[in-house]
C-alpha positions as CSV (number, residue, x, y, z in Angstrom):
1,X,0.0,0.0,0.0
2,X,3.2,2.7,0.7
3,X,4.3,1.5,-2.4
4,X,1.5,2.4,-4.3
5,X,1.1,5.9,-2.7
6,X,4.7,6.3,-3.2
7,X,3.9,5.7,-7.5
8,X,1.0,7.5,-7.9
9,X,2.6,10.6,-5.7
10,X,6.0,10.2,-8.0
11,X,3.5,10.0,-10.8
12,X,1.8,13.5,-10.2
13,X,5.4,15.0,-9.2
14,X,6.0,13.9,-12.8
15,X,2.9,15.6,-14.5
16,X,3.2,18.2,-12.5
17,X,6.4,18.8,-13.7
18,X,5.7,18.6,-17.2
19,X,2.5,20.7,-16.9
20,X,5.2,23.5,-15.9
21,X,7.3,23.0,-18.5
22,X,4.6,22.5,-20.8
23,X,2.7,25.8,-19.5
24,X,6.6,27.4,-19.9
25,X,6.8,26.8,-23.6
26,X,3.4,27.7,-24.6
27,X,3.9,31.0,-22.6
28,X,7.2,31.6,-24.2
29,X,5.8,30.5,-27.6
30,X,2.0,32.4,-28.4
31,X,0.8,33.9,-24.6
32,X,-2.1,32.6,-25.0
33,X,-5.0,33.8,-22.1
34,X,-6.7,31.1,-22.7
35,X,-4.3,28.1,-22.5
36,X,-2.9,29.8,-19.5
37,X,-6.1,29.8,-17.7
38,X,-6.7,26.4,-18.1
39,X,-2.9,25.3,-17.3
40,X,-3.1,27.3,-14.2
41,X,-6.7,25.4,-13.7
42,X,-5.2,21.7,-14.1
43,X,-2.4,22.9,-12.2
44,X,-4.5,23.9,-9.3
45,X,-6.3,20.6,-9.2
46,X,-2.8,18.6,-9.6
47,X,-1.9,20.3,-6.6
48,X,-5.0,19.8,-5.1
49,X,-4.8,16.1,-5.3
50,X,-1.0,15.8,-4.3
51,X,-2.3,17.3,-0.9
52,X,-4.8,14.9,-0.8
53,X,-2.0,12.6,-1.7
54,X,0.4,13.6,1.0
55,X,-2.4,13.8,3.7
56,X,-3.1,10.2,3.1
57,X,0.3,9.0,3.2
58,X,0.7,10.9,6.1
59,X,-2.6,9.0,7.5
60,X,-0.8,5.4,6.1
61,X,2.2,5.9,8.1
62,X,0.9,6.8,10.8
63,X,-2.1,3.8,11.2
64,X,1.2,1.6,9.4
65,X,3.6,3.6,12.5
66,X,0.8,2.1,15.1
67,X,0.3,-1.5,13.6
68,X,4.1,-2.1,13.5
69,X,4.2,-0.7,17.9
70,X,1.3,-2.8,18.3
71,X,2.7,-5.8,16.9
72,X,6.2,-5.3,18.3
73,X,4.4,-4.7,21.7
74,X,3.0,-8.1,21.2
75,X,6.0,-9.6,19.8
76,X,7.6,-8.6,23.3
77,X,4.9,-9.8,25.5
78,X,4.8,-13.4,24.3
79,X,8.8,-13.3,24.2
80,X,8.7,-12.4,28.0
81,X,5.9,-14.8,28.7
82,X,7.8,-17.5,27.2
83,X,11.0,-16.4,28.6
84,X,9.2,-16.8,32.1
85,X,7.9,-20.3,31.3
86,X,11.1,-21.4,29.9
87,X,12.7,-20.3,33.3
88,X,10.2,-22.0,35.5
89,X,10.8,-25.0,33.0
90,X,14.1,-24.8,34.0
91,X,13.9,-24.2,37.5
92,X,11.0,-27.3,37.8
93,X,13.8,-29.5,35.9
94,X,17.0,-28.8,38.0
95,X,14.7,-28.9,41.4
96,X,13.5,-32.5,39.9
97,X,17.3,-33.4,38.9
98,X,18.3,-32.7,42.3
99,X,15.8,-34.4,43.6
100,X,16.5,-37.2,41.8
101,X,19.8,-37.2,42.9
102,X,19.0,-37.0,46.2
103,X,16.8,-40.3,45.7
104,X,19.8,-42.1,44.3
105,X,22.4,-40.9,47.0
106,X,20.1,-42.5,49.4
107,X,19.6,-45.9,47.7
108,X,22.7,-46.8,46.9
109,X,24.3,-45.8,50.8
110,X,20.9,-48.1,51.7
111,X,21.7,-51.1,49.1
112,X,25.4,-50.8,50.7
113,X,23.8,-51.0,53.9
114,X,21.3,-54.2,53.1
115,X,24.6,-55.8,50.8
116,X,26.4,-55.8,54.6
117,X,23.2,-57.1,56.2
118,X,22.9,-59.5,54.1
119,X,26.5,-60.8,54.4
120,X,26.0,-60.6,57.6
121,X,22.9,-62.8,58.1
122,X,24.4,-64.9,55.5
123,X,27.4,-65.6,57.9
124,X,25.0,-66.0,61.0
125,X,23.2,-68.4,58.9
126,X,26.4,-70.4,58.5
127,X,27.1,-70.4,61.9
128,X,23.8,-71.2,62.7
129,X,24.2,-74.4,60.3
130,X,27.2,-75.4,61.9
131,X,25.6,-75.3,65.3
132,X,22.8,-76.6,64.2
133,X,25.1,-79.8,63.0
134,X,26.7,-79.7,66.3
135,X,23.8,-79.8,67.9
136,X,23.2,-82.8,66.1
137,X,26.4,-84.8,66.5
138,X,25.6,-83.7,70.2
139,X,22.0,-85.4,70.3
140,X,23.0,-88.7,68.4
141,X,25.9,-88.9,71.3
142,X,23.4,-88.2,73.6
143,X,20.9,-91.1,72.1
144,X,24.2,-93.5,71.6
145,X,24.8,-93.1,75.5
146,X,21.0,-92.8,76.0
147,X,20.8,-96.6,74.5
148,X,24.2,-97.7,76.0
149,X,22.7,-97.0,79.4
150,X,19.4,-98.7,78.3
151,X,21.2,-101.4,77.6
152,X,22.8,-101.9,80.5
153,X,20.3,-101.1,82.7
154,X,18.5,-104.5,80.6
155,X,21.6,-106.2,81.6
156,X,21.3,-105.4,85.4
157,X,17.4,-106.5,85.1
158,X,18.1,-109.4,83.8
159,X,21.1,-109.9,86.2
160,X,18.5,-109.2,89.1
161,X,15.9,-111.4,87.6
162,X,18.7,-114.2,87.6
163,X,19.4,-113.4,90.9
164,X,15.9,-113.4,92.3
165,X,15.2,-116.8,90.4
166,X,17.8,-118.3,92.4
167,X,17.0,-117.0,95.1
168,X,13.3,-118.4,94.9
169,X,15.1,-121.5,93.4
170,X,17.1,-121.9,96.6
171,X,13.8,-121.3,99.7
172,X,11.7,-123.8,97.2
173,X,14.5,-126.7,98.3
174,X,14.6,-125.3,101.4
175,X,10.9,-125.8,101.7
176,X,11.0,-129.4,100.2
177,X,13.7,-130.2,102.8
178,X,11.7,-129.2,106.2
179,X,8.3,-131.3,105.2
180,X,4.7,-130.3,104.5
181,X,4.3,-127.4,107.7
182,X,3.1,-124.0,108.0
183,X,6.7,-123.3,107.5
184,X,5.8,-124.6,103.5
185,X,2.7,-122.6,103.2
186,X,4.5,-119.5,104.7
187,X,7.1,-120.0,101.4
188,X,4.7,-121.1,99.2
189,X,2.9,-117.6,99.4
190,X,6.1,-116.0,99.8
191,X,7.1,-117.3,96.5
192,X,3.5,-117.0,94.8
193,X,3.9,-113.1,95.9
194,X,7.4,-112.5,94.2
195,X,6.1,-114.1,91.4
196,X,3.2,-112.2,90.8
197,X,5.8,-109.2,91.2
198,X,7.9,-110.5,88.9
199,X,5.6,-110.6,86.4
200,X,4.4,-107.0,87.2
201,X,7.7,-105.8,87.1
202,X,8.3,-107.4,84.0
203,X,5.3,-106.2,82.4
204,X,6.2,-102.7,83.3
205,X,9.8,-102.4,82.1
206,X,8.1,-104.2,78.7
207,X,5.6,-101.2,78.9
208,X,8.2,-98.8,79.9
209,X,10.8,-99.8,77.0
210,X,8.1,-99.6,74.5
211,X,6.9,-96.6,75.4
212,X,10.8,-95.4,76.0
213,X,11.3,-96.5,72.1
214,X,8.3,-94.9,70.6
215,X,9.1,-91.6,72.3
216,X,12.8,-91.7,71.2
217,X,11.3,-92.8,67.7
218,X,8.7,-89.6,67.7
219,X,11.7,-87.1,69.0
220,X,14.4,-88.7,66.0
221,X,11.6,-88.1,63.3
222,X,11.1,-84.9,64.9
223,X,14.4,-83.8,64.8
224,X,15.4,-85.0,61.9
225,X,12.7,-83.4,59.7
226,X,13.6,-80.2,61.3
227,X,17.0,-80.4,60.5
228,X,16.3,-81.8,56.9
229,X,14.4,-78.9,56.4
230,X,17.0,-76.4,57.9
231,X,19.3,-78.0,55.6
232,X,17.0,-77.6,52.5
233,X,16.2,-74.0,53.6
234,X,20.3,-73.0,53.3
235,X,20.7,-75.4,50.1
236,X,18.3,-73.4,48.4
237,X,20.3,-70.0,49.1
238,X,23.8,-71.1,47.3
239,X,23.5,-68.7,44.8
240,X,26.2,-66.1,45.8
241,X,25.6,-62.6,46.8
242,X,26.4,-60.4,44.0
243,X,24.9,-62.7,41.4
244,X,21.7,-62.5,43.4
245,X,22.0,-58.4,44.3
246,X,22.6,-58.3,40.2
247,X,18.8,-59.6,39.7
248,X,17.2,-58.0,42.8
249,X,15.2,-54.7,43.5
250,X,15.2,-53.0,46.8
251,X,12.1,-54.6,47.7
252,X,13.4,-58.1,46.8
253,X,16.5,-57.3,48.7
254,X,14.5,-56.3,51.6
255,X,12.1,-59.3,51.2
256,X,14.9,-61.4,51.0
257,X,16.9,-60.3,54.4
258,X,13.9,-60.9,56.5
259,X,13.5,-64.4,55.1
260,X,17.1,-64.7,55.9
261,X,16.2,-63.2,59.6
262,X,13.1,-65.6,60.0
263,X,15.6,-68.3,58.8
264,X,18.1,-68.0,61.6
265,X,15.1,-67.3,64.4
266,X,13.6,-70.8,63.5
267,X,16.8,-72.4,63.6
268,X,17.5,-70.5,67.0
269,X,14.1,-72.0,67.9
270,X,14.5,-75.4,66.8
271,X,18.0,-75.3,68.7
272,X,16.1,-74.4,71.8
273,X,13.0,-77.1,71.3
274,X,15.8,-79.5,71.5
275,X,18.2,-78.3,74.3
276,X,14.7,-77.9,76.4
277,X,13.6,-81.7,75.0
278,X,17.0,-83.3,76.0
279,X,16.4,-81.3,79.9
280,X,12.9,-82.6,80.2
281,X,13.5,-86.1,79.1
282,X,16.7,-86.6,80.1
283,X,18.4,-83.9,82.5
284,X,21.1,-86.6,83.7
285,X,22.8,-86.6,80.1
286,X,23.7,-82.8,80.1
287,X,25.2,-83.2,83.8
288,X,27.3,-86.1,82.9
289,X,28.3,-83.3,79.7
């Protein structure tokens, strides 16, 4: 649009200026009135419109003046609106950063810190193993002199039952030799009575050992199921620490120390059950120990 005022203003510049010359030669060549009036007519109106002409490129630069402040005034507004966001971007993003490496400080001092409790209960587990197998080589000693002294306690009965039938063996001859008198009868009950306790007593040590061998059956199954599963427990846990950290999240690592824990309190447990089975059953072992 400035262009175009800028042609058709250059345009009556140009008529204009040959008007003058042209209004110049015919004055210089005839003088004519008449011509004159009318070239100082048409220049009149050519004047006329280049005023018009200037007033409205006046008018276009000024409304193009104000379109080209109001756009830069917007141009500027959304430059410091975005220059805003983009620092609040930034600031969100190096807050969130930090954050983040806050987060990852703290994990990896805490997965150093479950990696050394993990060792660790992984070394109390050993050492619960081993006393666990102890414990074991100490109850089948126990059971070994448990049956040793059974046996010779079976020995001794039997020795005392020999004794006793000789004895009874001996107050029958004695009754044969003094004859048929009260004196017989007297030894006749006497031996009916020791008989009858014989068989009593005889009928309880037979109740006595079974019941004796069912009870040290029940406590052996007991025991050894307990340790076979102790042992099956740590077999299962051979895979070695770093291999296993490797393939674990925090949570599995955390899961997996208080198995480890529970692990070492049931073997604790199972270590007492049979320290407080041995007192109750047999408290003379552990003094002779």
């Amino acid at each position: 649009m400035m262009d175009d005022v800028d042609s058709n203003f250059e345009q009556l510049r140009n008529q204009m200026r040959q008007m003058e010359a042209k209004m110049e030669s015919m004055s210089s060549i005839n003088g004519s009135d008449n011509l004159s009036g009318r070239l100082r007519e048409e220049n009149a109106r050519l004047s006329a419109s280049v005023a018009v002409l200037e007033e409205r490129l006046k008018e276009t630069e000024a409304r193009y003046q104000r379109d080209l402040e109001s756009e830069r005034s917007h141009l500027e507004a959304l430059m410091a609106r975005s220059k805003r966001t983009y620092e609040a971007e930034t600031e969100n993003l190096r807050a969130r950063c930090q954050k983040l490496e806050s987060e990852l400080s703290e994990a990896t001092i805490y997965l150093g810190k479950t990696r050394v409790e993990l060792d660790s209960a992984r070394v109390e587990g050993k050492r619960t193993n081993e006393a666990l197998l102890d414990a074991q080589d100490k109850i089948n000693s126990l059971m070994e002199q448990l049956n040793n002294r059974s046996d010779a306690e079976s020995r001794e009965l039997q020795k005392a039952i020999a004794d006793r039938d000789n004895a009874l063996n001996a107050l029958k001859e004695v009754n044969s030799a003094v004859g048929n008198g009260p004196r017989l009868s007297i030894g006749m009950d006497t031996v009916s009575r020791l008989e009858e306790m014989q068989q009593l007593i005889h009928r309880l040590k037979e109740e006595n050992k079974t019941l004796t061998k069912k009870l040290q059956d029940a406590q052996e199954e007991s025991w050894f199921k307990n340790l076979k599963e102790g042992h099956n427990y740590l077999a299962e846990s051979n895979q070695s620490v770093e291999q296993e950290l490797d393939n674990l999240t925090k949570e599995d690592v955390v899961n997996l120390l208080v198995q480890e824990k529970h692990a070492n309190n049931q073997l604790r447990a199972y270590l007492n059950t049979v320290l407080e089975k041995v007192m109750n059953y047999h408290p003379e072992i552990l003094e002779t120990k």
